[in-house]
N, C-alpha and C positions, 0 to 999 in steps of 0.2 A: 292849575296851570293857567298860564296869562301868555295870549297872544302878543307880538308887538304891536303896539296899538300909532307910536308915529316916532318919528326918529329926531335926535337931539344934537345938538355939541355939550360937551361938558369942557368945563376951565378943569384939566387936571393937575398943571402949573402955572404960571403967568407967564400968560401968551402962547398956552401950548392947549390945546383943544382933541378930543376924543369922540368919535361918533358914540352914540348910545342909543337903544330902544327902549323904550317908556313899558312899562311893563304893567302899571297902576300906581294903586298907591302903597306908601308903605304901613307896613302894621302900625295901629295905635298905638302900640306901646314905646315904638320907636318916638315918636312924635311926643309922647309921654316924657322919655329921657331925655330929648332935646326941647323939652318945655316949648312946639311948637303947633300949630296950628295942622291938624292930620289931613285936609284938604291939601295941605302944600308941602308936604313931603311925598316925594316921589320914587317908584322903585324903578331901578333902567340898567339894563344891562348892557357892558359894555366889552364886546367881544375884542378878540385878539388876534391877531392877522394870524392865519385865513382861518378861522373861525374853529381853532382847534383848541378854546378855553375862553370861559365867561370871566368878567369880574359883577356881582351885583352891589349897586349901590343906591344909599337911603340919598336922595339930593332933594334941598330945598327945590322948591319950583322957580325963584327968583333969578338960582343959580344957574339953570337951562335954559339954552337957546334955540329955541324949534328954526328948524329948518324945512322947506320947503321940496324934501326927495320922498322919492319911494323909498319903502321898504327895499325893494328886491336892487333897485340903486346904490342906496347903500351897503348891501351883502356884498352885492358885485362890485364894493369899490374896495370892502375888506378885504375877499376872499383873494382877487388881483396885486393887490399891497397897495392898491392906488394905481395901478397900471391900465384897466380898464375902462376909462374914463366915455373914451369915445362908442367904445362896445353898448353900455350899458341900454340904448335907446334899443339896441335892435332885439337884446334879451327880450327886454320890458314889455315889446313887441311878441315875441314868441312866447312868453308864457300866458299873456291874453289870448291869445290866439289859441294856441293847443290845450290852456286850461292846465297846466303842467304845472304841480304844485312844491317843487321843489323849496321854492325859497320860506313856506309855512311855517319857519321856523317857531317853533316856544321855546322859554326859559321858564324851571318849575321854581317860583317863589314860594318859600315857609313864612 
């Protein structure tokens, strides 16, 4: 099991963008069939409003764009649909504070 380690955008159409969490890297072998360097394929799952199904995906590193949020920021921007935007500071607040680990989410990569 792989913690989220930092949160992404992925291109999954042009000009259409998907939060994601970096999960590591992807197996060799993938890297193998796509004749690429296994440092820069990445595993990142890319949940689905509100967090009732994953998709996991092998992405170049090239292809991701790190963004600058929390974890628990982007859960709560999932799990809201986008609605909680303004909320998310005062979670981020309370689960420091109380130690509340709700948002620890994993994703189990094979």
């Amino acid at each position: 099991m792989a913690s989220f380690q930092k949160v992404v955008l992925v291109e999954t159409f042009p000009g259409g963008y998907e939060v994601g969490f970096v999960t590591g890297l992807s197996p060799e072998e993938f890297s193998k069939a796509l004749k690429t360097n296994p440092d820069q394929l990445i595993t990142v799952c890319i949940s689905f409003s509100p967090l009732t199904s994953h998709r996991i995906a092998a992405v170049k590193a090239e292809r991701l764009i790190e963004i600058d949020i929390s974890v628990v920021k982007a859960v709560t921007y999932i799990i809201t649909l986008g609605i909680a935007r303004a909320t998310s500071k005062i979670i981020e607040e309370s689960h420091s504070e109380s130690g509340w680990d709700f948002f620890n989410f994993e994703c189990i990569v094979f």
